[in-house]
C-alpha positions in Angstrom: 4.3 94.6 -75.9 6.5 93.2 -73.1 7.4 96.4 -70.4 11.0 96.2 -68.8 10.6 97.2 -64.9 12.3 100.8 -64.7 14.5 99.2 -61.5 15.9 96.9 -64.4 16.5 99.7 -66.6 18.3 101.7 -64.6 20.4 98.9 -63.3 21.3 97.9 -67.0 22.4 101.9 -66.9 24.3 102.0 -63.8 27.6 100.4 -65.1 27.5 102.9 -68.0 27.2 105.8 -65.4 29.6 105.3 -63.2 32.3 103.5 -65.5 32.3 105.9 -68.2 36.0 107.3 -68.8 36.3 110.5 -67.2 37.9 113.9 -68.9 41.7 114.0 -68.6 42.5 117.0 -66.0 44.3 120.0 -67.9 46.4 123.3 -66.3 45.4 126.4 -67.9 44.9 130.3 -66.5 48.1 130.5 -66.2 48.9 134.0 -63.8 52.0 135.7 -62.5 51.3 138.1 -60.2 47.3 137.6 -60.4 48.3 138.8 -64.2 48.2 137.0 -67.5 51.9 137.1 -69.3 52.8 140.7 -67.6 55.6 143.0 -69.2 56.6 144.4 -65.9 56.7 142.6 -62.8 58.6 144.5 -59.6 58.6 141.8 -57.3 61.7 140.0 -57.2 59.9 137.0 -56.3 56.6 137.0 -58.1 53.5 134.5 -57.1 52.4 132.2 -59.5 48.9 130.8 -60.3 46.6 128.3 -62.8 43.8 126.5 -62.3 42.6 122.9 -63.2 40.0 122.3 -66.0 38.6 119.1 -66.1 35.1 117.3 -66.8 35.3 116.1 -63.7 33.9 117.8 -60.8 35.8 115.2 -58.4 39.0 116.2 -60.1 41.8 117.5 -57.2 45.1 119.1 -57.5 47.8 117.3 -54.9 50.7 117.9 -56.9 52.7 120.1 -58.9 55.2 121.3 -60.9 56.5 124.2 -62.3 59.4 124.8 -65.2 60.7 128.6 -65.8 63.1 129.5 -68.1 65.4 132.2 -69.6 64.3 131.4 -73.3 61.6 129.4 -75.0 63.3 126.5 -76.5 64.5 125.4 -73.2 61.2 125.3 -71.6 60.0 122.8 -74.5 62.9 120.9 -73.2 61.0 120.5 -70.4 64.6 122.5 -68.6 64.1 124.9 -66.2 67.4 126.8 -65.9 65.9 129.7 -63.9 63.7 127.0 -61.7 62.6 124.1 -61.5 60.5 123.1 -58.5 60.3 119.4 -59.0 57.5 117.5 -57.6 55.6 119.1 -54.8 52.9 117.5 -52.8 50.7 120.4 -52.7 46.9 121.1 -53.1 47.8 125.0 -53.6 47.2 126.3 -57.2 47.1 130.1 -56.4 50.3 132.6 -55.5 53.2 129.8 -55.6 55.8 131.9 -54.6 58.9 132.0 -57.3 62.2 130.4 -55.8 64.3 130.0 -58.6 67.7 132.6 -59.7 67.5 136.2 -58.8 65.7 138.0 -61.7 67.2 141.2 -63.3 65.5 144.2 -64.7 64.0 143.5 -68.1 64.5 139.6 -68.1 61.7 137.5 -70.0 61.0 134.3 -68.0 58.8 131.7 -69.8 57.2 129.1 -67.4 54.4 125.6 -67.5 53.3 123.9 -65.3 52.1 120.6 -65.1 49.7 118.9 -61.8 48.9 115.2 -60.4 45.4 114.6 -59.3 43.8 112.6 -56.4 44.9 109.6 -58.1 48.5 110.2 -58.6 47.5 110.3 -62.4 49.7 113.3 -64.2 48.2 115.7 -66.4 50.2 117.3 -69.5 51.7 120.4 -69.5 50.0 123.5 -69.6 50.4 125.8 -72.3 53.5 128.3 -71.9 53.1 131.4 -70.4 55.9 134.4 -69.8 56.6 137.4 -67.4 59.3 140.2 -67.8 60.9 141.8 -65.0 60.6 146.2 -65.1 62.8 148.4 -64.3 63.9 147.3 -60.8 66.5 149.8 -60.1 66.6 153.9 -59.8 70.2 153.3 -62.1 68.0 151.3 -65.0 66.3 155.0 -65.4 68.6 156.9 -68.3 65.2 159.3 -69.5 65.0 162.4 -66.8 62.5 164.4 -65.8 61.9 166.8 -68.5 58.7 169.4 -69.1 57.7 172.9 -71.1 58.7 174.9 -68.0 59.5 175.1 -64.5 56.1 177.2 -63.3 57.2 180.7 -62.4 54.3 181.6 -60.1 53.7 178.2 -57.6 51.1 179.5 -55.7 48.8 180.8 -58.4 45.5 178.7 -59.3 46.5 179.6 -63.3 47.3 176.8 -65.5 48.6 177.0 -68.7 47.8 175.4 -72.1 48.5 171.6 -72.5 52.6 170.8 -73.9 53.0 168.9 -76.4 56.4 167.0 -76.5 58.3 165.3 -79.6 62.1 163.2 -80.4 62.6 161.9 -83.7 64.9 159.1 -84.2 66.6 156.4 -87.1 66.8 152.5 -86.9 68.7 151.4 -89.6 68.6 147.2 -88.3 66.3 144.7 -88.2 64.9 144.9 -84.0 64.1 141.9 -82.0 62.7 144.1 -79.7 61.2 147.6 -78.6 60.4 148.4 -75.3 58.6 151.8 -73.6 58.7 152.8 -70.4 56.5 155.9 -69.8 55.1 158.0 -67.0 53.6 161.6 -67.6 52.4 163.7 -65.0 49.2 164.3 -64.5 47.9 162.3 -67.9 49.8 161.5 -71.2 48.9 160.2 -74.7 51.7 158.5 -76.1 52.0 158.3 -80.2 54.5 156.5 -82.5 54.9 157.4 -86.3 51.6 159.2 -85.3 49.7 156.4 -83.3 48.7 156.3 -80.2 50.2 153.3 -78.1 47.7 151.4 -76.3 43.6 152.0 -75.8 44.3 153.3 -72.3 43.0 156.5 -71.1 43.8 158.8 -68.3 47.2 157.2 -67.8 49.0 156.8 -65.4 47.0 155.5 -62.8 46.6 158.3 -59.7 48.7 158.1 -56.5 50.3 160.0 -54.1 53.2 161.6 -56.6 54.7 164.1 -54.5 55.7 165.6 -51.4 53.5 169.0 -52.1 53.0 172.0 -50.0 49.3 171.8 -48.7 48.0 175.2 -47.8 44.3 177.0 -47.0 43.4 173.8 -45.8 39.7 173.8 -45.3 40.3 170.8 -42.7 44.0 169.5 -41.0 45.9 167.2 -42.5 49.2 165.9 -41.9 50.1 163.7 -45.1 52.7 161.7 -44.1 51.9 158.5 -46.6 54.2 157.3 -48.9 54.9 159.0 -52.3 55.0 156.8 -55.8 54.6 157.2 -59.3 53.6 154.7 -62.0 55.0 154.1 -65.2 53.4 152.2 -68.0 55.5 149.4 -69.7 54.3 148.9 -73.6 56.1 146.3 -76.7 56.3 148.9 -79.7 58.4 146.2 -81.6 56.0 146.2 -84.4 55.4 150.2 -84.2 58.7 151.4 -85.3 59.9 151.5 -88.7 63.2 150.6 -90.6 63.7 154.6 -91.0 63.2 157.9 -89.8 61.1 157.4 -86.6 59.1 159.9 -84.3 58.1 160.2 -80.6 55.0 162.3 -79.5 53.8 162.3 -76.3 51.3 165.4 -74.9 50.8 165.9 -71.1 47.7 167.1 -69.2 47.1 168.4 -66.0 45.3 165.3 -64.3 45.5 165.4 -60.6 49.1 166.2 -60.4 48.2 169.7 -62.0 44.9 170.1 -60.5 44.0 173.8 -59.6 40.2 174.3 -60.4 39.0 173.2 -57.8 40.0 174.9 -54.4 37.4 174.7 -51.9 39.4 172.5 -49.6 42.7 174.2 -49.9 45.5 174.0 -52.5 46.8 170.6 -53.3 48.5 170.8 -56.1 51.9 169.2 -56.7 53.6 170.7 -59.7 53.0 171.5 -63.7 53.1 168.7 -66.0 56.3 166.6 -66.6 57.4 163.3 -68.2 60.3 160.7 -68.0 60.8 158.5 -71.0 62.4 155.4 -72.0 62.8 153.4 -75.0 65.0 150.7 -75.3 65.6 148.9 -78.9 67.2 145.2 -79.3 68.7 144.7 -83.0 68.7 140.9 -83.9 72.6 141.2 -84.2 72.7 141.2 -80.3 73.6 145.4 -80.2 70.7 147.5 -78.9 70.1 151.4 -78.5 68.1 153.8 -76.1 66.1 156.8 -76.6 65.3 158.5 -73.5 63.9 161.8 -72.7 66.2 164.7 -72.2 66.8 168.1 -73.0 67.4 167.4 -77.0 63.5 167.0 -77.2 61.2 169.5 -78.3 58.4 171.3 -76.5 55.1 173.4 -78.0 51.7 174.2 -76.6 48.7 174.0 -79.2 45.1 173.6 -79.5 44.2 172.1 -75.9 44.2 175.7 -74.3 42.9 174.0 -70.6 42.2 170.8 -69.0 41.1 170.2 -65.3 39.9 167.6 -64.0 37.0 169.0 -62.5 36.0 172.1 -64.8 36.7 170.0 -68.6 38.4 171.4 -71.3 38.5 173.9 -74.0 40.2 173.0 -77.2 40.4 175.5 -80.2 41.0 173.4 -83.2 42.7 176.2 -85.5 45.8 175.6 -83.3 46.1 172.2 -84.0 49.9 171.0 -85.0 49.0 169.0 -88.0 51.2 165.4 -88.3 53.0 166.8 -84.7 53.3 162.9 -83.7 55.2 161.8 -87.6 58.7 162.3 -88.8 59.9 164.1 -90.9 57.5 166.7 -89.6 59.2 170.2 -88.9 59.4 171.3 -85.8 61.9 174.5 -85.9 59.7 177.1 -84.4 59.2 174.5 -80.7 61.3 175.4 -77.9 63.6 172.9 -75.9 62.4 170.7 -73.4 63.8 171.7 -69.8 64.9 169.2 -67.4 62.2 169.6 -64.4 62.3 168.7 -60.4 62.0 164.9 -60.4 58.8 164.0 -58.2 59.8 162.6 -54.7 58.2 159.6 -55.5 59.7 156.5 -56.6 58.8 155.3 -59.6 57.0 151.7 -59.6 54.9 149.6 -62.7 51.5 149.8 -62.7 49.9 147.0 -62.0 46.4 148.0 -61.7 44.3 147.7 -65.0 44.3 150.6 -67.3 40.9 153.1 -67.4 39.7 152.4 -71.1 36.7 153.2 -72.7 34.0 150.6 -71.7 30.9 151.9 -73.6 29.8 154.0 -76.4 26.4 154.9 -76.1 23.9 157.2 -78.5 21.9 159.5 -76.4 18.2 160.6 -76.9 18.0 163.6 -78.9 15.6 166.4 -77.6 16.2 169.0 -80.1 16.9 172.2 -79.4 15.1 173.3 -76.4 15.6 177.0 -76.1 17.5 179.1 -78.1 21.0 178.1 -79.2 21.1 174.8 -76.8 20.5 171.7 -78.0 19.5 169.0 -75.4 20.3 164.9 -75.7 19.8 162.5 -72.7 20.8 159.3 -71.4 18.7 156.7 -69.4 21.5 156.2 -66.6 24.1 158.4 -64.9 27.8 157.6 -66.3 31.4 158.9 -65.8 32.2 159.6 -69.3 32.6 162.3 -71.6 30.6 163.8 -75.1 32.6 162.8 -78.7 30.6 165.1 -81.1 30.6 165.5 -85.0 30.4 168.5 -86.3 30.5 171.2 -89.0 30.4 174.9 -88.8 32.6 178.1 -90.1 36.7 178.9 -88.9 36.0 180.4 -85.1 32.6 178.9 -84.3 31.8 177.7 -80.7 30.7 175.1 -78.9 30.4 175.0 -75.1 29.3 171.0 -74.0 27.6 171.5 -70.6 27.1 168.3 -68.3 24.1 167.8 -65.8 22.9 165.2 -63.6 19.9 164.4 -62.6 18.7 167.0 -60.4 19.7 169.7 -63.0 23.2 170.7 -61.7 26.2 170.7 -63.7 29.1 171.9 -60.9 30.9 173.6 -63.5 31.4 170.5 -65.8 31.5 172.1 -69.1 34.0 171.2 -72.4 34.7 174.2 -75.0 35.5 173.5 -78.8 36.4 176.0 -81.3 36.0 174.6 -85.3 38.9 175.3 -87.7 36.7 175.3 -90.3 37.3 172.5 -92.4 34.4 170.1 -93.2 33.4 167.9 -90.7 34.9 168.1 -87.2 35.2 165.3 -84.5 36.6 166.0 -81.3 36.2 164.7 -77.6 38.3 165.8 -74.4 41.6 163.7 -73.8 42.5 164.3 -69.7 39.0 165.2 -68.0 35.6 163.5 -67.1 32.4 163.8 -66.0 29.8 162.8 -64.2 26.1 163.0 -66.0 22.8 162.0 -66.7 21.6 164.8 -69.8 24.1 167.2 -71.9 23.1 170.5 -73.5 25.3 171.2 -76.5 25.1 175.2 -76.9 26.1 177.4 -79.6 24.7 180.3 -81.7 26.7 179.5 -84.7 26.5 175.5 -85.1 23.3 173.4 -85.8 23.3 170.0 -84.3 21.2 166.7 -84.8 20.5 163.3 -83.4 24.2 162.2 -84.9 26.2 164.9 -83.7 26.7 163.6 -80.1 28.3 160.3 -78.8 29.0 159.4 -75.2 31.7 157.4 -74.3 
């Protein structure tokens, strides 16, 4: 058998190697404002990204441009009537400053982009992408400040039990489009026709809400930074119905509201308040807005406390029933009370939302001593217990959370069963910090499947 010399073989290669077409370059990751399609941009003149995808290795950007339109039909025109940059000899693929028409509150801007490589050689255009401008302006706010009650006793470390908060409505045309704008003081669950909106948790994102009267200061501090507050911007276009309609939204304390803890003064701001905003676009070009005011209703229920540092207790033979669902009657609630508006601004959030990352099943030790029932993890985590249980009307539960060296600095959750079959619950506005939980009660038995950790 005749042997070809390698040096031959790989020559016969080499024109194969290096004249072998090479993958088309492509725009995709298309951002505005480091953000993919956002629902409510603040800055007037947002930054624009994308990135080149390509086979390649060799492939480089040193050209672009960029298309952004008022509607979607005019960008597959390949029109920009809100901007159109041209041509521009650029390498730069990351925070492209926007330089088209001034943008309004609540505008949707759809955009592509398309790039030229090292060769002059154009790529296609990239697949669209969209923004919409927030609420840019104090006047674009109708909602007000509203909350259960103005507290009567501002210095007092009491806190009172959770409000919950409803407004019932009727849409009697087709919508093109529903838009929330939220922010609840110091956490908020937002439901629609009785479902939560969004998988978000401990929302709004924490800042400085408030010009607040520090006092007992273990340490001096002059807090002169600025004060803000965030809303969250959500599409309920496909939650509300073509009929009666409700709005529930309940309130904990979060950090706004925090008075548990004490040890280096009190920093509270104020009790728990909200400032809504739905606005409704009818395919007939009218539109309506539902926005918090003194019309809505007010009730505390089954959430008795929340802290952030102490947890929760939660006596489940208060609970409202279908609270969050119209038609539901709420005759006996009180009316909501227009509130002091916090001193800070109101801006989007932009941050990601906390959401629940993990559920984990713990180890179950059985019960360890009387009445406590012991389960451990094999890390530390910043979470909270979801049990699963069943017991008799008025039985108690008291969750405790420990870390590793045995301490629980006061981290405990309380749960009261109603009484009907089996009960799930876990704690909406707190968490904690743990490694092992003990689970006690003298009237409850508990298994390996009782407890959850999320």
């Amino acid at each position: 058998m005749k042997l070809i010399p390698v040096y031959i073989l790989f020559l016969l290669l080499v024109p194969y190697i290096s004249f072998s077409k090479p993958l088309d370059v492509k725009v995709g990751q298309l951002e505005c404002e480091h953000l993919s399609n956002p629902i409510a941009v603040e800055n007037k003149q947002p930054t624009l990204s994308w990135q080149l995808v390509s086979g390649d290795s060799g492939k480089n950007q040193t050209a672009y441009r960029i298309i952004v339109a008022g509607n979607i039909s005019l960008l597959q025109q390949n029109k920009g009537d809100y901007w159109d940059s041209g041509k521009v000899n650029s390498n730069n693929s990351a925070q492209v400053v926007y330089n088209g028409k001034p943008l309004e509150s609540r505008k949707k801007l759809y955009w592509k982009v398309m790039v030229w490589d090292e060769k002059n050689a154009p790529s296609g255009w990239s697949q669209p992408a969209s923004w919409s401008m927030g609420l840019l302006q104090a006047s674009d706010w109708k909602g007000k400040w509203i909350g259960a009650f103005e507290n009567p006793y501002p210095d007092s470390a009491i806190t009172y039990p959770a409000p919950f908060f409803r407004k019932e409505f009727a849409v009697e045309k087709k919508i093109k489009q529903a838009m929330v704008y939220i922010s609840g003081l110091g956490f908020y669950e937002l439901f629609l026709n009785g479902k939560k909106i969004g998988d978000q948790v401990l929302a709004p994102a924490v800042t400085n809400y408030d010009k607040r009267p520090l006092k007992k200061l273990l340490y001096p501090y002059d807090d002169q930074s600025t004060q803000r507050v965030l809303y969250n911007t959500f599409d309920v276009t496909n939650n509300i119905s073509q009929k009666n309609n409700a709005i529930g939204i309940q309130l904990g304390n979060g950090w706004y509201n925090q008075r548990d803890r004490r040890v280096e003064g009190d920093m509270w701001y104020d009790t728990p308040r909200l400032i809504f905003q739905l606005e409704i676009q009818y395919t007939d070009g009218t539109s309506a807005m539902i926005s918090s005011d003194d019309s809505w209703k007010t009730t505390s229920g089954p959430l008795l406390k929340d802290g952030i540092f102490s947890g929760e207790k939660y006596d489940a033979r208060l609970e409202l029933g279908a609270w969050n669902s119209a038609d539901y009657s709420d005759v006996n609630w009180n009316k909501a009370i227009f509130v002091r508006p916090p001193t800070g601004s109101l801006h989007p959030q932009t941050a990601p939302f906390d959401k629940i990352m993990r559920t984990l099943i713990p180890v179950f030790d059985g019960k360890t001593r009387d009445s406590v029932y012991s389960y451990r993890l094999d890390e530390t985590v910043a979470g909270w217990a979801s049990i699963s249980v069943k017991g008799k009307a008025g039985s108690r539960i008291k969750i405790r959370y420990v870390n590793e060296e045995g301490e629980d600095y006061g981290q405990f959750d309380s749960y009261i069963l109603k009484g009907s079959g089996v009960e799930n619950w876990e704690p909406k506005f707190t968490w904690h910090a743990f490694r092992r939980i003990e689970v006690i009660s003298q009237d409850v038995s508990l298994d390996e499947g009782s407890l959850k950790i999320k």
